[in-house]
SEZA-956041 format. One record per residue (C-alpha): x negated, y, z negated; residue number from 1; residue in three letters. Coordinates in steps of 0.02 Angstrom, whole numbers, m for minus. Layout:
// residues N
SITE	X	Y	Z	NUM	ALA $
...
//
This chain:
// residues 276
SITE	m11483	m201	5562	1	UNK $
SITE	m11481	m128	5392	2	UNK $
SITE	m11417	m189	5243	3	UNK $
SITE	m11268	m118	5146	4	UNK $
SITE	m11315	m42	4980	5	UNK $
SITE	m11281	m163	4839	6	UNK $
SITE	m11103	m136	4763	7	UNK $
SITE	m11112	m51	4589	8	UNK $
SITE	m11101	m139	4437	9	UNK $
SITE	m10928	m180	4357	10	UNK $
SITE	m10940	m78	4177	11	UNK $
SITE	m10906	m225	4048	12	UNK $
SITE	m10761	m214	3970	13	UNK $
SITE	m10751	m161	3783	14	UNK $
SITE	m10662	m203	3647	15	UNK $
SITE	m10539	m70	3618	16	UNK $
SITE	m10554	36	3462	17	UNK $
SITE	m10447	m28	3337	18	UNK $
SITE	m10410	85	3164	19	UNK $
SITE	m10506	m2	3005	20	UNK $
SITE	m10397	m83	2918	21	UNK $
SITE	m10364	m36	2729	22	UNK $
SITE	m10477	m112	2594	23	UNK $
SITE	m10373	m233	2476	24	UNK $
SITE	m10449	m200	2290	25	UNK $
SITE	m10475	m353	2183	26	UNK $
SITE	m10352	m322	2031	27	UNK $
SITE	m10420	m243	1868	28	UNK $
SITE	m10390	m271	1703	29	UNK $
SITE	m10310	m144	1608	30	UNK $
SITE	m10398	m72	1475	31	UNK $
SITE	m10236	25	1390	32	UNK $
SITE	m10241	176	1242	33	UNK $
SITE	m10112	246	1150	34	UNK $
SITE	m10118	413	1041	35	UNK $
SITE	m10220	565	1066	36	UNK $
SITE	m10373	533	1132	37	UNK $
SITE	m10526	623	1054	38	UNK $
SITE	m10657	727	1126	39	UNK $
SITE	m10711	922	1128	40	UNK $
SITE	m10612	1043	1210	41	UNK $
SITE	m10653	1117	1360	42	UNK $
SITE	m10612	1332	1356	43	UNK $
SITE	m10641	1473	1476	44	UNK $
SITE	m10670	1637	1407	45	UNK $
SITE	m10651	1814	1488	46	UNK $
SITE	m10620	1990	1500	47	UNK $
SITE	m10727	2170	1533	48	UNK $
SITE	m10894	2210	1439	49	UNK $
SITE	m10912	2238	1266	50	UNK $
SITE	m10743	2188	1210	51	UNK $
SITE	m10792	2046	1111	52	UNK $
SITE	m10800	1894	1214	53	UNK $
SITE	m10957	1836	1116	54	UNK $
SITE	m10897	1891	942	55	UNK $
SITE	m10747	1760	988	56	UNK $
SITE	m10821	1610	1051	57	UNK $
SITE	m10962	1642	879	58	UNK $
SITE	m10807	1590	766	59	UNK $
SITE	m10769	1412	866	60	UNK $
SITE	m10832	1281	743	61	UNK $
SITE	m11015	1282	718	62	UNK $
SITE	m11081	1365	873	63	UNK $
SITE	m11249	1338	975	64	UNK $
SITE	m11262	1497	1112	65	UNK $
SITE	m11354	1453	1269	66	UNK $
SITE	m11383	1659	1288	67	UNK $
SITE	m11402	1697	1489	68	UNK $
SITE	m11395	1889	1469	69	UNK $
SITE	m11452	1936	1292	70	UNK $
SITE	m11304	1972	1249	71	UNK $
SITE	m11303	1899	1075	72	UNK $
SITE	m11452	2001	1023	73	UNK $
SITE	m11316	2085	897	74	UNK $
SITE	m11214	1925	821	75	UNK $
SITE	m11268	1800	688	76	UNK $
SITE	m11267	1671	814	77	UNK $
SITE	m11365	1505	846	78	UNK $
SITE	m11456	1527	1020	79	UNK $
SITE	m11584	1473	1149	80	UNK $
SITE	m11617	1592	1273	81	UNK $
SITE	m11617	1527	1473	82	UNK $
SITE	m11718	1588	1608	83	UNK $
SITE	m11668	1502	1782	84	UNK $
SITE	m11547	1349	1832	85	UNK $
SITE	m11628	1188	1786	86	UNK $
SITE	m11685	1267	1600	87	UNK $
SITE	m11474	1299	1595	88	UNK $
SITE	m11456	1103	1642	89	UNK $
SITE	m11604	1032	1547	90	UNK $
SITE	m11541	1094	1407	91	UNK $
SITE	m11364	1074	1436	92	UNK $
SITE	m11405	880	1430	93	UNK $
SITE	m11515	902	1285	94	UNK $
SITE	m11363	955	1178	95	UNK $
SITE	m11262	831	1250	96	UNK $
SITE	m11405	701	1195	97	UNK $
SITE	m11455	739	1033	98	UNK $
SITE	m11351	895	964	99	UNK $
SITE	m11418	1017	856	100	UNK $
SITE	m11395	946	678	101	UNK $
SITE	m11234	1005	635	102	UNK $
SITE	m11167	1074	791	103	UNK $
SITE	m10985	1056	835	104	UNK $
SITE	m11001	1175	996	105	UNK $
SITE	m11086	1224	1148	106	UNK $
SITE	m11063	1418	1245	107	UNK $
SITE	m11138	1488	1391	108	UNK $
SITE	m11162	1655	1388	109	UNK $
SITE	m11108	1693	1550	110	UNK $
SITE	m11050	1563	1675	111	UNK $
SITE	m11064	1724	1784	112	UNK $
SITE	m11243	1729	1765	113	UNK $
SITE	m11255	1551	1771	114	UNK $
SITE	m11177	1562	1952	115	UNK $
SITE	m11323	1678	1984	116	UNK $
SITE	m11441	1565	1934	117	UNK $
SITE	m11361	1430	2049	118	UNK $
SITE	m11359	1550	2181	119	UNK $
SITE	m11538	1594	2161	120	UNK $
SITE	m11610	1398	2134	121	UNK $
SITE	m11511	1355	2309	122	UNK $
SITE	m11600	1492	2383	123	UNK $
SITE	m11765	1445	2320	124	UNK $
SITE	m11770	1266	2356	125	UNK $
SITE	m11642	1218	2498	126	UNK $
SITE	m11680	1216	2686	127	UNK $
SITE	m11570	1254	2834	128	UNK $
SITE	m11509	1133	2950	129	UNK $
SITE	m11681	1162	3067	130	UNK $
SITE	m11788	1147	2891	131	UNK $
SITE	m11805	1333	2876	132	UNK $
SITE	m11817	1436	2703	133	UNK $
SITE	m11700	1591	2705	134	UNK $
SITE	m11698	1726	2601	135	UNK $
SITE	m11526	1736	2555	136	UNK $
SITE	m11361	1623	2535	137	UNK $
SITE	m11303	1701	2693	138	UNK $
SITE	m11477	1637	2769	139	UNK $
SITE	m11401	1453	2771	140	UNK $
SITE	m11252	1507	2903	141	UNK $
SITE	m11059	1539	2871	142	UNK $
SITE	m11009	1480	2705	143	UNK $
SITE	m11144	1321	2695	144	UNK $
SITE	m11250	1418	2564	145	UNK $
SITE	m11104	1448	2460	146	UNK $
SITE	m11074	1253	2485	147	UNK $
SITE	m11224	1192	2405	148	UNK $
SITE	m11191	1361	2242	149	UNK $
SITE	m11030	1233	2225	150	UNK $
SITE	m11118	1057	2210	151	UNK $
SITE	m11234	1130	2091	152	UNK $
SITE	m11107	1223	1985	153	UNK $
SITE	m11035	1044	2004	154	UNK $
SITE	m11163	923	1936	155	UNK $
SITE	m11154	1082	1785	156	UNK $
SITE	m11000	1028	1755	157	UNK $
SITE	m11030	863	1744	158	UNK $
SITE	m11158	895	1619	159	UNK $
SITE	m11037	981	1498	160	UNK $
SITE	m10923	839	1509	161	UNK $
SITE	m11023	726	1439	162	UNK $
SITE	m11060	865	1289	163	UNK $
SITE	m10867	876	1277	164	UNK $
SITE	m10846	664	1281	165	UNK $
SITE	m10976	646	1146	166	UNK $
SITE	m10845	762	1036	167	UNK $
SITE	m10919	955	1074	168	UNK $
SITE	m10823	1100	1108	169	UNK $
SITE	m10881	1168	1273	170	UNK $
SITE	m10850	1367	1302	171	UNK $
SITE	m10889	1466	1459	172	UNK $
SITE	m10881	1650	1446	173	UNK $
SITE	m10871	1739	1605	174	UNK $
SITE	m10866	1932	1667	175	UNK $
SITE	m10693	1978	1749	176	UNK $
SITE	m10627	2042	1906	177	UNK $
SITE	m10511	2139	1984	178	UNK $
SITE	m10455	2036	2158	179	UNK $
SITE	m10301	2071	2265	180	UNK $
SITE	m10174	1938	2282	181	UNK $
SITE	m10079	1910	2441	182	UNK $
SITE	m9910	1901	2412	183	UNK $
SITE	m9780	1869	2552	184	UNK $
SITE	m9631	1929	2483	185	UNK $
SITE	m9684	2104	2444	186	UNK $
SITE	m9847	2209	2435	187	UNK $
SITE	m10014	2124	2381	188	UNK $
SITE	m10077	2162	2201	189	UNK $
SITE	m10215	2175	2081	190	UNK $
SITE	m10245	2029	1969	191	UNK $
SITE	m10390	1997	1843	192	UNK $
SITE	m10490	1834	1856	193	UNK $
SITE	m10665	1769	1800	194	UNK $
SITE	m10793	1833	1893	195	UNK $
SITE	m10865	1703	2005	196	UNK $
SITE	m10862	1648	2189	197	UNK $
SITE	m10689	1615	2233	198	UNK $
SITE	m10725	1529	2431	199	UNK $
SITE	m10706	1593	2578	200	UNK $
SITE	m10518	1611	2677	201	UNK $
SITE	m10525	1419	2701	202	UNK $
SITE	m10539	1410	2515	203	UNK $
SITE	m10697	1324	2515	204	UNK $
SITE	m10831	1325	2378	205	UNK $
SITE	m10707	1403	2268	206	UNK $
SITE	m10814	1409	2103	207	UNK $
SITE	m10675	1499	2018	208	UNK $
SITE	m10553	1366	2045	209	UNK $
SITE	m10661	1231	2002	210	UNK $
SITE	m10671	1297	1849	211	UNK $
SITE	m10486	1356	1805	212	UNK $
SITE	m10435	1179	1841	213	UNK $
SITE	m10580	1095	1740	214	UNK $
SITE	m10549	1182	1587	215	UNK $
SITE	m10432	1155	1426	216	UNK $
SITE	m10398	1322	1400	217	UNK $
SITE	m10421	1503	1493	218	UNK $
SITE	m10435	1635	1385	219	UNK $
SITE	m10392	1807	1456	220	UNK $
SITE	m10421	1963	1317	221	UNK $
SITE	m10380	2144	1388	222	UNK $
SITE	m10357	2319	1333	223	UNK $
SITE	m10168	2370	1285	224	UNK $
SITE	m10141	2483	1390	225	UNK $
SITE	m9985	2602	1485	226	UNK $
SITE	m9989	2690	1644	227	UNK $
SITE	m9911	2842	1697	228	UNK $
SITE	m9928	2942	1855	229	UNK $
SITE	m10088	2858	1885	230	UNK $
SITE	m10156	2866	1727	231	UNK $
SITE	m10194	2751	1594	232	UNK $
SITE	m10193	2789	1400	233	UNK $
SITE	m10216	2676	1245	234	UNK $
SITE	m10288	2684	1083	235	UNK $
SITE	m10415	2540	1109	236	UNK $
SITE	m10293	2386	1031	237	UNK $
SITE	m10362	2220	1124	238	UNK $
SITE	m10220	2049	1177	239	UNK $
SITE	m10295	1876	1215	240	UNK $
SITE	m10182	1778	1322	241	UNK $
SITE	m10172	1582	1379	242	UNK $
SITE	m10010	1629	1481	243	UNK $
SITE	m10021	1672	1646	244	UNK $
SITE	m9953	1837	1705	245	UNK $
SITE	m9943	1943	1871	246	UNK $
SITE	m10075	2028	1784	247	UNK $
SITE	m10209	1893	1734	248	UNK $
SITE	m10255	1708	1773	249	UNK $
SITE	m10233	1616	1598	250	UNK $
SITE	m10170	1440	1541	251	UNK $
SITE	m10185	1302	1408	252	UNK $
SITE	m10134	1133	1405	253	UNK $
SITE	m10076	1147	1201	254	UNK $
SITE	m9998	1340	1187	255	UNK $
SITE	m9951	1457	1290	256	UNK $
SITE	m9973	1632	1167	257	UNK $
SITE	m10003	1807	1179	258	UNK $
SITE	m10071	1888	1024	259	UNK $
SITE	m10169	2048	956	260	UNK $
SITE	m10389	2015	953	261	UNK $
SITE	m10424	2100	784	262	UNK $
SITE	m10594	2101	679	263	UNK $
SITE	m10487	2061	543	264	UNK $
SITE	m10449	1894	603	265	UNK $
SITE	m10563	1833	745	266	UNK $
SITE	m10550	1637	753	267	UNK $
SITE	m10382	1651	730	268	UNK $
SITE	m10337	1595	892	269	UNK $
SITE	m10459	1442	878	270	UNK $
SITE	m10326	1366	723	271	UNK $
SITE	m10192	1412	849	272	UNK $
SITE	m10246	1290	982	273	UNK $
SITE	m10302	1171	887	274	UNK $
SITE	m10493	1201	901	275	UNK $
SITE	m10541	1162	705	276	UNK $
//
């Protein structure tokens, strides 16, 4: 007569899961200011080609250009040309270091282009999930390439603060662009914004964000223009905003003003917000 198979084992019992419980701080002593505090200011600079986005960041106190594009070939301007991403951040830190002797300010000439370079360093040294090279930020899959363009642009900024807590103005001038803006009460519309990566529908890796909300002040300078029938007309006359408008991303955290770019008085702007 044959045995019965042995019975199976009884699973043992776990503990159940229980949620962590929250971590209780030790306290901290308060370390408390009062006044203004000091430090550089942090601006954003924009608008179309050639309508003097350089020429206006050159009259911020005792400018250093970190030239991207050549485009200060034509200025009396301070500059050190930059060829690829970690020459931008090496020398980013450098200034932040040991400034210039009498430097008061840092620019990039573009953050566009510097989002380029980004783009292009990922590209050239990151590996895909399966440790595979690619040949494009789409080569890392759905929005992941984009991902690590955002942690770099990132540690950039990170960088500049420290310029801007040692007492440095920090400027980024970028390109513009035209992007529709989904509006649910009526019909989308055109609105101008720096030109960089602005994520994907989830709103990830938005590079454009990052940097609206990181700086000071947002500097938007257009063309005065008026449409009819389609058409545009104007005789050339430039605005530079901080406010925000249907029209334009723009702010500042010390005045809101709209007010006429002229050669005859460039910087003024820079006495208006402070920026001395």
């Amino acid at each position: 007569m044959t045995k019965p198979p042995p019975a199976p084992p009884v699973p043992a019992k776990t503990a159940p899961l229980r949620s962590p419980k929250a971590t209780i701080p030790e306290a901290w002593p308060l370390q408390l200011t009062t006044g203004v505090m000091t430090g550089g200011d942090r601006i954003g600079l924009y608008g179309t080609g050639g309508i003097g986005k350089s020429t206006l960041a050159a009259w911020l106190p005792a400018p250093v250009f970190l030239d991207l594009e050549r485009s200060t070939k034509k200025i009396a301007a301070t500059r050190s040309m930059v060829g690829d991403w970690l020459e931008l951040r090496g020398k980013v830190r450098s200034f932040g270091e040991t400034p210039p002797n009498g430097a008061r300010s840092l620019v990039i000439d573009t953050a566009t282009i510097a989002e380029e370079l980004a783009k292009e360093h990922v590209v050239a040294t990151r590996l895909t999930e399966k440790g595979k090279r690619v040949e494009s930020i789409e080569g890392f899959g759905f929005g992941k390439g984009w991902q690590f363009v955002y942690d770099e642009f990132t540690a950039l900024l990170s960088d500049l603060d420290r310029v801007a807590d040692a007492g440095l103005n920090v400027c980024l001038i970028m390109h513009d662009v035209a992007v529709v803006v989904p509006n649910p009460d009526a019909e989308d519309y055109l609105r101008w914004q720096p030109k960089l990566y602005a994520g994907d529908k989830r709103g990830r890796a938005d590079i454009a964000g990052l940097v609206k909300n990181w700086v000071e002040h947002l500097i938007f300078i257009g063309y005065d223009l008026s449409v009819s029938e389609g058409k545009a007309t104007g005789g050339g006359s430039r605005t530079l905003s901080t406010l925000e408008t249907g029209t334009h991303v723009a702010k500042s955290r010390t005045k809101q003003l709209v007010r006429p770019f002229t050669i005859e008085q460039p910087g003024a702007v820079w006495l208006e917000l402070g920026i001395v």
